[in-house]
C-alpha positions in Angstrom: 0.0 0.0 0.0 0.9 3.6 -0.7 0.6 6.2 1.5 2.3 10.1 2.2 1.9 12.7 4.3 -0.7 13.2 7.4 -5.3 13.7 10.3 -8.7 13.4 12.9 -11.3 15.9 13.5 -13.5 17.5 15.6 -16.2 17.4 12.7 -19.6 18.4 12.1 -22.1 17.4 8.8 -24.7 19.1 7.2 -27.3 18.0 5.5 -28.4 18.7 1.8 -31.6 18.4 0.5 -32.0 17.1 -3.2 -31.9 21.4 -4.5 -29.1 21.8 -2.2 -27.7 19.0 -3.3 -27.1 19.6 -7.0 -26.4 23.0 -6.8 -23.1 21.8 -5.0 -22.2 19.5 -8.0 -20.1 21.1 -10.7 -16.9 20.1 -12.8 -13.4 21.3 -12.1 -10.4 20.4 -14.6 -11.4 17.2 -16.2 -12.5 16.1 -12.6 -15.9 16.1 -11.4 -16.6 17.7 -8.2 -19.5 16.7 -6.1 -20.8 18.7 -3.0 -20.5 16.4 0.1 -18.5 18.4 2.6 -17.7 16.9 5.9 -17.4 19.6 9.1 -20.0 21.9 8.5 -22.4 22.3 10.8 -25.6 24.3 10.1 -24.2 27.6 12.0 -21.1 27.4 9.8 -22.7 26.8 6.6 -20.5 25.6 3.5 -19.3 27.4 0.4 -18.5 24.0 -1.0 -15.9 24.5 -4.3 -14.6 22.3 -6.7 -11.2 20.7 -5.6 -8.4 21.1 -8.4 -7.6 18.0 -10.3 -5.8 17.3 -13.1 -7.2 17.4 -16.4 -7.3 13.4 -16.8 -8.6 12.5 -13.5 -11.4 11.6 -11.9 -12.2 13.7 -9.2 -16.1 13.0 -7.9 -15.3 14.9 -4.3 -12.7 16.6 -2.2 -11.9 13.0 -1.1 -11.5 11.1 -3.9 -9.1 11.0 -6.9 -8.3 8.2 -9.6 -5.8 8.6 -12.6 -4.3 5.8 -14.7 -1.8 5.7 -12.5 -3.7 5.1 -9.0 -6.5 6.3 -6.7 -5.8 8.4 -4.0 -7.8 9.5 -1.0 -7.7 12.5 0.9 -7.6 12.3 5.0 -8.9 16.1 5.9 -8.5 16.3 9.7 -5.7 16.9 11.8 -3.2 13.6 13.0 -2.9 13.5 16.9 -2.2 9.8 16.9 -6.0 8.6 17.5 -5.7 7.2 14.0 -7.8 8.9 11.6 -5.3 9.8 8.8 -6.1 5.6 8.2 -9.7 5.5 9.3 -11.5 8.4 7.9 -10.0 7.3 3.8 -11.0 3.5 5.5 -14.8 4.6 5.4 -14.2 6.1 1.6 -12.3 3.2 0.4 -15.2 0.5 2.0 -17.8 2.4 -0.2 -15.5 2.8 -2.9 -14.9 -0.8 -3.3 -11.6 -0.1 -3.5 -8.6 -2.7 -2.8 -6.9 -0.9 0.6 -3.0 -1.6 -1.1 -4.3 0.0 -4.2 -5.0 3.3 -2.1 -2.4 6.3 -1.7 -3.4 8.4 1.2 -2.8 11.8 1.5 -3.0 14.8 4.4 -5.3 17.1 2.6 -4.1 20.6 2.7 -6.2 23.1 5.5 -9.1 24.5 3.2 -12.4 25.0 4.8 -14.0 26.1 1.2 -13.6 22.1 0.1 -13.4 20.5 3.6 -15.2 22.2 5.9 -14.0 22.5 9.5 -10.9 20.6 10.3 -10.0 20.0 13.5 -9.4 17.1 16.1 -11.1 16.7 19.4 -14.1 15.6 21.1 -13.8 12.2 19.8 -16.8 13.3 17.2 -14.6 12.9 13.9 -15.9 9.4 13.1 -19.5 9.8 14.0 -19.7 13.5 12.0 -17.8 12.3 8.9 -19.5 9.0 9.1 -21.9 9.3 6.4 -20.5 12.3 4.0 -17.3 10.1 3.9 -19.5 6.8 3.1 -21.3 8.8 0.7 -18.6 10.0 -1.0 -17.0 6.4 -2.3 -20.6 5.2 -2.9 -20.9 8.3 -5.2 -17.3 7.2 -7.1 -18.0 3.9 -7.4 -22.1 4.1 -9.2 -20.3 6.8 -11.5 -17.4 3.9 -11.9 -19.9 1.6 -12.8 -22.2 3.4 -14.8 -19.0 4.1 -16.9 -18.2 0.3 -17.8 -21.7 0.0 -18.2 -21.8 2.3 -20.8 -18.7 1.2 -22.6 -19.9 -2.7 -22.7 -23.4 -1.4 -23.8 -25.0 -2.8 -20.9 -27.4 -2.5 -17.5 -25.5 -1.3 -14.6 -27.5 -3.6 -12.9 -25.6 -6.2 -14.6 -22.0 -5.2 -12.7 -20.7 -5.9 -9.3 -17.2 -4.3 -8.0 -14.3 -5.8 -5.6 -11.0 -4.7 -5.3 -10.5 -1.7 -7.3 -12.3 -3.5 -10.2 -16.3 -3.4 -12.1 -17.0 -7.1 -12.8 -19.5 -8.3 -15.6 -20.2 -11.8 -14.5 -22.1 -12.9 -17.1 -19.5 -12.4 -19.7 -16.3 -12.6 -17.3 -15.5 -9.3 -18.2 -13.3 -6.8 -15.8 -12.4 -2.9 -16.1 -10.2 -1.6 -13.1 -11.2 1.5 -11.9 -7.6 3.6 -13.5 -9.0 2.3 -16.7 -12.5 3.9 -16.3 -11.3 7.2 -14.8 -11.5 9.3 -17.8 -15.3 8.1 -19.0 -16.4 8.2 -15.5 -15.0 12.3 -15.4 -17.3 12.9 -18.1 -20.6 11.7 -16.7 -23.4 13.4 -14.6 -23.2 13.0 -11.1 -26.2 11.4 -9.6 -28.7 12.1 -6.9 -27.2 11.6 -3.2 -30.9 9.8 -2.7 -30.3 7.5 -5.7 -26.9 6.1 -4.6 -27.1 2.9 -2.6 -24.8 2.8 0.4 -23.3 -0.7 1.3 -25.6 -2.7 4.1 -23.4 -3.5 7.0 -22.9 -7.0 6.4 -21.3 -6.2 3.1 -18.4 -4.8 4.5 -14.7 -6.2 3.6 -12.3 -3.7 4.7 -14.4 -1.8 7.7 -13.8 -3.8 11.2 -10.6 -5.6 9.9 -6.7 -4.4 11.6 -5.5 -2.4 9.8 -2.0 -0.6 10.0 -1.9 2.9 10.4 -0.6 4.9 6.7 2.0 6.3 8.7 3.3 3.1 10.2 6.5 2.8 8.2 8.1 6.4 8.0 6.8 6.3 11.8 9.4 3.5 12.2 12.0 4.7 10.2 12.1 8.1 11.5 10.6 10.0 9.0 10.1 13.3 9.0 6.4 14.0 10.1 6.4 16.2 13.0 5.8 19.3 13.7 9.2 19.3 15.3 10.9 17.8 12.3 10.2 21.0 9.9 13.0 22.3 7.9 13.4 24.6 5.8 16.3 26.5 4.1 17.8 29.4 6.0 15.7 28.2 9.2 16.0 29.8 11.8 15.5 29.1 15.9 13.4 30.8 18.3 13.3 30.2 22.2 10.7 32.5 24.0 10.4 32.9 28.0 8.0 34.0 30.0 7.0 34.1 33.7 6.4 31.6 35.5 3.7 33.0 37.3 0.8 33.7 34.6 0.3 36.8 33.7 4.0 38.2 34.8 5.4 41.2 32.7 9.0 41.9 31.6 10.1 44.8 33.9 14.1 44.7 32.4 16.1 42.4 30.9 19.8 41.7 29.8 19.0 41.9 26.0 22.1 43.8 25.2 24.1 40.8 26.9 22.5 37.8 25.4 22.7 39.2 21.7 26.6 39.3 22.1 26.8 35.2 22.6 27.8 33.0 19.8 25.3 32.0 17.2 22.5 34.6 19.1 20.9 36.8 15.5 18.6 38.7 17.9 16.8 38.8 21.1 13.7 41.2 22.4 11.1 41.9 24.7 7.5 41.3 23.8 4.3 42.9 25.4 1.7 40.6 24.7 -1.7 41.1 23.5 -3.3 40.2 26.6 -5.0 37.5 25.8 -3.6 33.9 27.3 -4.3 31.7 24.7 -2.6 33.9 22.4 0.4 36.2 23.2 1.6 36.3 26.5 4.5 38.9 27.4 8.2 37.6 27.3 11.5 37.8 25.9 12.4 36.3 22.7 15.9 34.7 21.8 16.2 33.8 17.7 19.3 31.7 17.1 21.4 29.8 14.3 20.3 26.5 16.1 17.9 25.7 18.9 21.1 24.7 20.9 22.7 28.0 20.6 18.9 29.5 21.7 18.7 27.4 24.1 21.8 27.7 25.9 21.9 32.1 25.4 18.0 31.5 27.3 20.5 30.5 30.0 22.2 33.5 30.8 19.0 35.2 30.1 18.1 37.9 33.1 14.8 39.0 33.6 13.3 41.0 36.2 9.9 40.3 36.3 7.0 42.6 37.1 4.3 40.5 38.8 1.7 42.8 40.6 -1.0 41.7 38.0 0.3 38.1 37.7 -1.5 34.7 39.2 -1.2 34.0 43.0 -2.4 31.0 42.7 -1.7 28.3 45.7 -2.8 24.7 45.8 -2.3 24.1 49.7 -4.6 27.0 50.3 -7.3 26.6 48.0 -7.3 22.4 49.4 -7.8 24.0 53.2 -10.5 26.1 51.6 -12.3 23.0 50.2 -12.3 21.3 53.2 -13.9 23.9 55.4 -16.6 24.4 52.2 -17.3 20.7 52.5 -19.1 20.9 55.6 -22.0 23.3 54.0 -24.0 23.6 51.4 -22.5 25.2 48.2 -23.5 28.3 47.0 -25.3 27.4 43.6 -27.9 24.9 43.2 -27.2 22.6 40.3 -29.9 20.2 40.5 -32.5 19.5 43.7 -35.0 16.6 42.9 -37.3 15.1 45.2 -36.8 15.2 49.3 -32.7 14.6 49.8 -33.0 15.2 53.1 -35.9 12.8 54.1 -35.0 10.4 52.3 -31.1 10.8 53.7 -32.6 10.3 57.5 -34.4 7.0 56.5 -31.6 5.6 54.4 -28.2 3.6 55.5 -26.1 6.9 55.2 -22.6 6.7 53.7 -20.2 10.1 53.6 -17.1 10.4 51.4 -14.9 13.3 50.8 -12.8 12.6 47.1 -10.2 15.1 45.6 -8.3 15.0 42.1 -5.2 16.8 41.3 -4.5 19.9 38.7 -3.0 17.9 35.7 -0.7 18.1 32.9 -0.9 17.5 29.2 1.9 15.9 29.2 2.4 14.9 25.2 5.9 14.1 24.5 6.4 16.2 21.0 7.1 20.0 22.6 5.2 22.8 21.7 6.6 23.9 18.0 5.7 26.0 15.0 7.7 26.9 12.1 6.6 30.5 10.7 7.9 32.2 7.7 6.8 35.9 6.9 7.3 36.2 3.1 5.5 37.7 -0.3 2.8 39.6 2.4 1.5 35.8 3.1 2.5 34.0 6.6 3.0 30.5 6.0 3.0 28.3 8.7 4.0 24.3 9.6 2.1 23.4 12.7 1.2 20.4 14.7 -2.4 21.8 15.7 -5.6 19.9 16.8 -7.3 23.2 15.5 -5.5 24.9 12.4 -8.8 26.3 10.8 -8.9 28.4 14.4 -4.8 28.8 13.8 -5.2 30.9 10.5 -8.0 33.1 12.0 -6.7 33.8 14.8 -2.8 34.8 12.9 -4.7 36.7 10.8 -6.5 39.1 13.8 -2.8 39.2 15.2 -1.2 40.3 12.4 -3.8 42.1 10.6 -4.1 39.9 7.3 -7.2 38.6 5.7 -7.4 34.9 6.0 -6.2 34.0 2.7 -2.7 35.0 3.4 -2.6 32.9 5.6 -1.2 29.4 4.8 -1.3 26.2 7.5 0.4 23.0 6.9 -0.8 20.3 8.9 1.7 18.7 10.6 1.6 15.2 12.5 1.5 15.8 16.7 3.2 13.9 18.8 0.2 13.7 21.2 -2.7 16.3 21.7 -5.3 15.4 24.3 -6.9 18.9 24.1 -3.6 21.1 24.6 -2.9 21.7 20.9 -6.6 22.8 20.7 -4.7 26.3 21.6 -2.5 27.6 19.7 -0.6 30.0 21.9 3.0 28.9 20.3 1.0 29.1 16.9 0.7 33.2 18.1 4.2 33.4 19.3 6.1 32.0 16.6 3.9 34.3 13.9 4.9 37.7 16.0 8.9 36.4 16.4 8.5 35.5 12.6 7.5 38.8 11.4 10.2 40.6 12.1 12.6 38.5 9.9 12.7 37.4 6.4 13.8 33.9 7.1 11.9 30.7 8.5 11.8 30.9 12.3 11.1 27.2 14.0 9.8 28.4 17.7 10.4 25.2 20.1 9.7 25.1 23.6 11.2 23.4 26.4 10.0 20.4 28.4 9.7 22.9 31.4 7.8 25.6 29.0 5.1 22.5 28.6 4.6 22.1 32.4 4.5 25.5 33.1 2.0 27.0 30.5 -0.1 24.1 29.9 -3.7 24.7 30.2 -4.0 22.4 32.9 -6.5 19.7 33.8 -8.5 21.4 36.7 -8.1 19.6 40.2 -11.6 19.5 42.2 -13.1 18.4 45.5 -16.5 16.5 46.3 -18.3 16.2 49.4 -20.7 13.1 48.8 -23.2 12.0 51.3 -25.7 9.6 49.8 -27.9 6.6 51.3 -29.9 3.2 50.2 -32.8 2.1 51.7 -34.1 -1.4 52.9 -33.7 -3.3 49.7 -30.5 -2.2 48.8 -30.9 0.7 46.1 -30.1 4.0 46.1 -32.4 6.7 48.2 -30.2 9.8 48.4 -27.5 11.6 46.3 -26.0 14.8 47.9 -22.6 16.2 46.4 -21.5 19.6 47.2 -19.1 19.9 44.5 -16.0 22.5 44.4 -14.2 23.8 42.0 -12.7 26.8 40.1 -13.4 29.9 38.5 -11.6 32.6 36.6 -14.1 34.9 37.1 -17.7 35.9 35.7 -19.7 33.1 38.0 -18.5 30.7 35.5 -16.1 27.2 36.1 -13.1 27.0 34.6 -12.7 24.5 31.4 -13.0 21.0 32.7 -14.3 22.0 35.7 -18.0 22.1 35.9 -20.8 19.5 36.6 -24.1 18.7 34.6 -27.5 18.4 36.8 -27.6 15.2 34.7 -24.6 13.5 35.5 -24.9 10.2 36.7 -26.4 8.8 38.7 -29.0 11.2 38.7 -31.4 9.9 36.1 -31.5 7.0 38.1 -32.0 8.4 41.8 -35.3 10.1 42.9 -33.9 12.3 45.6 -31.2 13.9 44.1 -29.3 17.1 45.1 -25.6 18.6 43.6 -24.6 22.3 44.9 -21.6 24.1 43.6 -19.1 27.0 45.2 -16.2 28.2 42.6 -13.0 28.9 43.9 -10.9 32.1 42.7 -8.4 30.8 40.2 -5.7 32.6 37.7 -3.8 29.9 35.9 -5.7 28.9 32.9 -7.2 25.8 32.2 -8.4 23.6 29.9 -9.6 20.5 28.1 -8.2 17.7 28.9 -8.7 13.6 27.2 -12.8 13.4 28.2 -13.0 16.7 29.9 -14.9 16.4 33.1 -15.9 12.6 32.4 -11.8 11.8 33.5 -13.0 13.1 37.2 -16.4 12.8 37.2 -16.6 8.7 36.7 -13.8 8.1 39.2 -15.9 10.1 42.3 -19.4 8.9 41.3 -18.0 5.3 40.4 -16.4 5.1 43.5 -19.3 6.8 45.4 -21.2 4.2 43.6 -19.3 1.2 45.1 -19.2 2.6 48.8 -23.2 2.5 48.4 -24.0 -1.0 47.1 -20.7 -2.1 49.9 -23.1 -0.1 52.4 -26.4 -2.2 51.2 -24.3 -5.7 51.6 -24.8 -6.3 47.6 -22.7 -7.3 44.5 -21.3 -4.5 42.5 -22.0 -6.3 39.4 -25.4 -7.0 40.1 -26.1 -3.1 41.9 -25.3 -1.4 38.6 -27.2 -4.1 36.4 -30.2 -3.4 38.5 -29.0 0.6 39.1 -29.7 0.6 34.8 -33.5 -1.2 35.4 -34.7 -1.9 31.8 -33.2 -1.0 28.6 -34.7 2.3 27.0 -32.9 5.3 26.5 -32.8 8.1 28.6 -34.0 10.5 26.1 -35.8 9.0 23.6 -34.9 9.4 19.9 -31.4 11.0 21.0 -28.8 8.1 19.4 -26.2 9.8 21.3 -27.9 10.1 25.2 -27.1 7.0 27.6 -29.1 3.7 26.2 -29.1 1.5 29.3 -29.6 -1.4 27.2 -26.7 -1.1 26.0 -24.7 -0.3 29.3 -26.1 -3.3 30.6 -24.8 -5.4 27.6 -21.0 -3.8 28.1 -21.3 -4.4 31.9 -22.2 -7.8 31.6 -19.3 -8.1 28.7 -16.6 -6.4 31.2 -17.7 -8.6 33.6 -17.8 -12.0 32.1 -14.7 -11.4 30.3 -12.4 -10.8 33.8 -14.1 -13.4 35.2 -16.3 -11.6 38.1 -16.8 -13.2 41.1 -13.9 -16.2 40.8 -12.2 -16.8 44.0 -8.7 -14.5 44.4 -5.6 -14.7 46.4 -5.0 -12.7 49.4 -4.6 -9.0 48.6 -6.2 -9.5 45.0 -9.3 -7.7 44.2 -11.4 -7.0 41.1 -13.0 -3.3 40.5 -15.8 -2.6 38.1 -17.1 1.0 36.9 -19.3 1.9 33.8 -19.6 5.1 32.6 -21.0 7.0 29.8 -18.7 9.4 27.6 -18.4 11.0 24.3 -21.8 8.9 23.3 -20.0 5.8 24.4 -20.5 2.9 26.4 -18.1 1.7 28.0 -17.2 -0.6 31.3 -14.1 -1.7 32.5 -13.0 -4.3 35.0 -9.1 -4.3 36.9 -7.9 -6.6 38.5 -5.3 -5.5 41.2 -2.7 -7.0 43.4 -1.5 -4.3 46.6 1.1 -5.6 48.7 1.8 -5.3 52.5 3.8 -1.9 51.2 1.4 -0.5 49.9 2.7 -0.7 46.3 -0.3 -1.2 43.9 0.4 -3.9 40.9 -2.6 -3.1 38.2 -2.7 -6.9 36.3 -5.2 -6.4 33.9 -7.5 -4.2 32.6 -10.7 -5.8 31.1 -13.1 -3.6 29.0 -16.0 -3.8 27.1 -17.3 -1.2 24.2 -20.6 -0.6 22.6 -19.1 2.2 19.9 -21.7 0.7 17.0 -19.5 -0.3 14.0 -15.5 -0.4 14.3 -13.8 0.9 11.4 -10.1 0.1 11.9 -10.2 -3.0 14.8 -6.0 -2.2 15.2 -7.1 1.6 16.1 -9.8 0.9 18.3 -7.9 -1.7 20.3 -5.1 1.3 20.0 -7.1 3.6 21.6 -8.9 1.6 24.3 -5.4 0.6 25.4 -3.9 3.9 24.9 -6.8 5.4 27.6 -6.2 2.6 29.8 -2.5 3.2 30.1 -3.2 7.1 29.7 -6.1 6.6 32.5 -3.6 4.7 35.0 -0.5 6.8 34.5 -2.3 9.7 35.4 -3.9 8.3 38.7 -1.1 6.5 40.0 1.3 9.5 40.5 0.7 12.8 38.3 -0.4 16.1 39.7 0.9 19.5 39.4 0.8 21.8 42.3 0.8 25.3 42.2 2.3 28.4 45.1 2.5 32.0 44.4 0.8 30.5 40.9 4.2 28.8 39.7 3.9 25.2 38.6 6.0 23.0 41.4 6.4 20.2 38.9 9.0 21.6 36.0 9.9 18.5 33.9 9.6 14.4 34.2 11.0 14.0 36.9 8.9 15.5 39.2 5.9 14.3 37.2 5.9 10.6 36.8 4.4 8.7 33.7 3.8 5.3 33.6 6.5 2.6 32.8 6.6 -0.2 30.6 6.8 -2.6 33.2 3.7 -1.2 35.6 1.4 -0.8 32.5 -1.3 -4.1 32.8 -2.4 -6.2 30.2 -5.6 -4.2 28.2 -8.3 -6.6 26.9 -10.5 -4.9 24.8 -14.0 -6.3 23.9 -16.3 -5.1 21.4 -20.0 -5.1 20.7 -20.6 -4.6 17.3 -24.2 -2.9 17.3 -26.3 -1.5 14.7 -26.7 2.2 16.7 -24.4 4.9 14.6 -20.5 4.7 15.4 -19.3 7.2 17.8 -16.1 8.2 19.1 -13.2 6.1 21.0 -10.3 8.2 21.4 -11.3 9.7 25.0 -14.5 7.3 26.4 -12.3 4.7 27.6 -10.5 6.8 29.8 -12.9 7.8 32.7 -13.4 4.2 33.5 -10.7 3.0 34.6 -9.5 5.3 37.7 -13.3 4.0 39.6 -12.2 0.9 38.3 -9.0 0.4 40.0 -10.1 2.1 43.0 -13.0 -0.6 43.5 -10.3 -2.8 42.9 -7.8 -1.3 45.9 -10.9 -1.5 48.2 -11.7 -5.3 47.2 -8.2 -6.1 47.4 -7.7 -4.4 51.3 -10.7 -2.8 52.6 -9.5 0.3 52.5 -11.2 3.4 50.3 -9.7 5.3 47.4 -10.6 9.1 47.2 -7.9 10.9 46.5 -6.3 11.2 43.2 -3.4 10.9 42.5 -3.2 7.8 44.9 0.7 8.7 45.9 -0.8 11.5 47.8 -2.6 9.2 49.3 0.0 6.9 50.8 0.2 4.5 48.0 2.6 3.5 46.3 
């Protein structure tokens, strides 16, 4: 197989009507261009253009090209390693009928005219680009067909295709696709309404492993990163700020630092006051990022910090724990009698705290940025380049057009290249020469301007009544705000979070804390901390009523329906029951275990997806926690690439653990305490379990899978801890806990 370059998306779809539809269609170059746009959503309608082809090929959509010489699919969406640079042209190749090594796939350029939004987050790319992307190869293929059938003078009911190929079976006669380019260029394209789309069962390629297109120069070292960009007479750019957010640059040795070897220039900037763009600093532009990096350390500033964050975590912690003996200030959600129904329960109290977190993805924050011929051209490995080129052009006071974003591969994004502060900074260094300038951060710079994961605090109480099931729910839940009455990114909670749909007297009060340091999404915003304090809370009620865990949360679900009917994407708890019982079945619930051995199970719905997971964990008389397997079970509708979905359910598992074993970042006088690796732990090799991943392959409409199978797994192995010794879990991460 053939494949270049590099996507996944946060995507959206709109729908045409039969007018709308053929008023898209046109004809570009000797290539037919039909009008299916993927990521546009009805607010951000579609000016859908023809794609430039060449003037032999066939060209039926933004997506889909065949020449003589090969067929080539476009991947529009942004690469962050969830896999959709294979599985988005996977879904236009199944329709296509198209022999996967006969396919060259290709990162298509950032153009919102022919692909509508392109982005990466969200875990909505497959189930937004699901059907435009289906529709798209069916679309090919019936103008592939209806070519042959007019050059062999007969039905088009008569042919079939496989592999790349129209087949007349009555007369044994074959046309590849390359050969029928050209004639199919030249015919009409059809109705959307009148092209049939494959029936499930008829797929060959869809549900199959499948290597990822960049596999190879992945292995080999190829250059595919942002961080990899060169370009001639590149130049290198270090830029530092202060620690504390929102710090100004009072003085600095400029005149110094522009003396040392291979230094071309160094100056302060002001910043535009906005965080997510330009913050102040001084800027260091080198002949090499070494000889950047090591002026930056002789670099003096004095920084002026009277308007900069004061943020402390040790004090806002002793807040939360004198808050979590009232009520909170807002009222989230008050159903039924919680109080009533509290006195005549069995009561059980819990107080649970999670950590401010870290991104953590190993490629550093980079951007290359080259100011030339009035157009800013940039390389960048962005979840959100659409966003990138607006916002440049606001900065820098061009019109959109002149500005150019390549998509670059990203090593790792989990929200944090949704912002593209470095995108900002490296555009305003850039400027000022006429040469490339790559802009790389440093581990540290990571750590300490992250938009981090928001810690939180919960003060449960909640009861069950005489037959075991739950009576009471009361959370006064505390977290952050940067102002405005609002939470901070990540940190809020829905009135209909479970397990609220499923309690009768149900109460959650909220009081925000003052907070500077921004923050922001991080892999299943609010479902990462939600599921591991309700799961939990969860297990310390059906402990409380003397019942199976297994068999509370079967019954907690009561009969399948959905909870809001003719929504595919709310909570179905048919299908939570099916994945529970899956998890469960799988890791072998209920078998006898060794001494300090326990299994954990949690469920919980995110991103549309439902998903349960069962650990098994071994603690020993240390302390020391041994995670031996992690045993999940997914109801995501179809798969499309089986090797990517097992990829990512593993990937959140390991993700999941690393983060609630030993990862927190702690903040005084609102600089980050935890700088580099060292002092912020990921998982090793030899600590990560074994991940079996189970799949339910149901009829509903696929959703997402690069963040559901995250929030999981922390309730998980808590339940787990507490089978294994008794004791509870509420505390994340569990080293500040005491274990180990």
């Amino acid at each position: 197989m053939k494949h270049n370059k590099n996507p996944n998306a946060l995507l959206s779809v709109t729908k045409l009507d039969r007018r709308a539809f053929l008023k898209l269609t046109g004809y570009a170059g000797g290539g037919l261009m039909l009008g299916i746009t993927v990521g546009c959503s009805p607010e951000e309608p579609s000016s859908a253009q023809s794609q430039p082809a060449r003037a032999d090929a066939f060209a039926p959509n933004a997506y889909v090209q065949i020449t003589e010489e090969g067929i080539t699919i476009y991947a529009p969406s942004p690469e962050i390693g969830q896999g959709v640079k294979t599985s988005f042209p996977m879904i236009v190749a199944e329709e296509l009928d198209a022999a996967w090594e006969d396919v060259t796939v290709i990162q298509a350029d950032i153009d919102a005219e022919r692909y509508g939004r392109q982005a990466a987050g969200g875990s909505a790319g497959i189930p937004r680009a699901w059907m435009p992307l289906r529709q798209a190869g069916a679309v090919a293929r019936h103008m592939l067909v209806a070519a042959a059938a007019a050059r062999w003078e007969v039905d088009a009911t008569e042919l079939e295709t496989l592999d790349s190929t129209v087949i007349h079976a009555a007369t044994g006669r074959t046309l590849s696709y390359l050969e029928l380019a050209r004639e199919a260029a030249d015919l009409p394209v059809p109705d959307v309404d009148d092209v049939t789309l494959k029936d499930r069962s008829q797929f060959r390629l869809l549900g199959k492993r499948i290597g990822g297109v960049d596999n190879t120069p992945l292995v080999t070292g190829a250059p595919l990163f942002g961080i990899d960009t060169r370009l001639p007479q590149l130049l290198y750019a270090t830029y530092v700020k202060c620690p504390a957010r929102g710090g100004e640059v009072e003085s600095a040795n400029i005149d110094a630092v522009k003396q040392l070897p291979g230094v071309v220039d160094a100056f302060v900037l002001e910043g535009n006051g906005n965080s997510r763009e330009l913050l102040p600093g001084v800027a260091i532009v080198a002949v090499d990022t070494w000889s950047a990096f090591k002026a930056r350390a002789t670099l003096e500033v004095v920084w002026d910090e009277s308007r900069a964050a004061k943020d402390s975590t040790s004090s806002t912690r002793a807040r939360a724990l004198e808050l979590a003996r009232t009520e909170g200030d807002d009222e989230i959600v008050d159903d039924g009698d919680v109080e009533d129904a509290l006195a005549e329960g069995k009561q059980v109290s819990g107080f649970y705290e999670y950590a401010f977190v870290s991104h953590a993805q190993l490629e550093p924050q980079n951007t290359t940025a080259w100011w030339h011929d009035g157009i800013m051209e940039l390389w960048a490995p962005t979840q959100s380049p659409q966003r990138a080129q607006s916002m440049v052009a606001d900065l820098i006071d061009l019109d959109e057009d002149e500005v150019t974003v390549h998509q670059m591969r990203a090593g790792g994004g989990f929200g944090r290249r949704a912002i593209n502060d470095v995108v900002a900074e490296a555009v305003v260094i850039a400027k000022r020469f006429d040469r490339p300038v790559k802009l790389t951060w440093k581990r540290e710079d990571d750590m300490n301007f992250d938009f981090f994961r928001a810690g939180g605090f919960h003060a449960l109480t909640g009861a069950v009544d005489a037959d075991g099931r739950i009576s009471a729910w009361r959370n006064h839940f505390i977290s952050f705000t940067h102002g405005g009455g609002r939470p901070v990114i990540g940190g809020s909670i829905r009135s209909s979070i479970d397990p609220g749909p499923f309690v009768d007297n149900y109460r959650i009060t909220q009081t925000l804390m003052p907070w500077q340091t921004p923050c922001g999404p991080w892999r299943a915003p609010g479902s990462n901390v939600i599921a591991f304090v309700h799961q939990c809370f969860l297990h310390e009620l059906s402990t409380a009523a003397g019942r199976d865990h297994l068999e509370f949360l079967l019954d907690l679900m009561g009969e399948p329906r959905w909870l809001d009917e003719g929504n595919a994407r709310a909570l179905n708890t048919g299908r939570a029951t099916a994945v529970i019982k899956l998890a469960a079945e799988k890791a072998g619930w209920g078998r006898a275990l060794p001494d300090g051995r326990g299994l954990g199970l949690a469920f919980y719905f995110s991103h549309a997806a439902h998903i349960a997971e069962v650990a098994e964990v071994s603690v020993d008389a240390d302390k020391r926690v041994t995670v031996e397997r992690v045993t999940v079970g997914v109801d995501v509708g179809p798969i499309i690439n089986l090797s990517g979905a097992e990829n990512q359910v593993q990937g959140s598992v390991i993700d999941g653990l690393s983060t609630m074993l030993d990862q927190a970042v702690t903040f005084e006088q609102g600089r980050a305490q935890q700088t580099n690796f060292h002092q912020y732990s990921l998982l090793r090799m030899p600590r990560a379990p074994d991940v079996d991943a189970h799949f339910i392959i149901s009829e509903f409409p696929p959703t997402g899978l690069g963040e559901p199978a995250l929030p999981p797994l922390a309730p998980a192995v808590a339940n787990a801890i507490f089978d294994a010794t008794g004791e509870r879990v509420r505390r994340l991460p569990i080293s500040h806990a005491g274990w180990v």
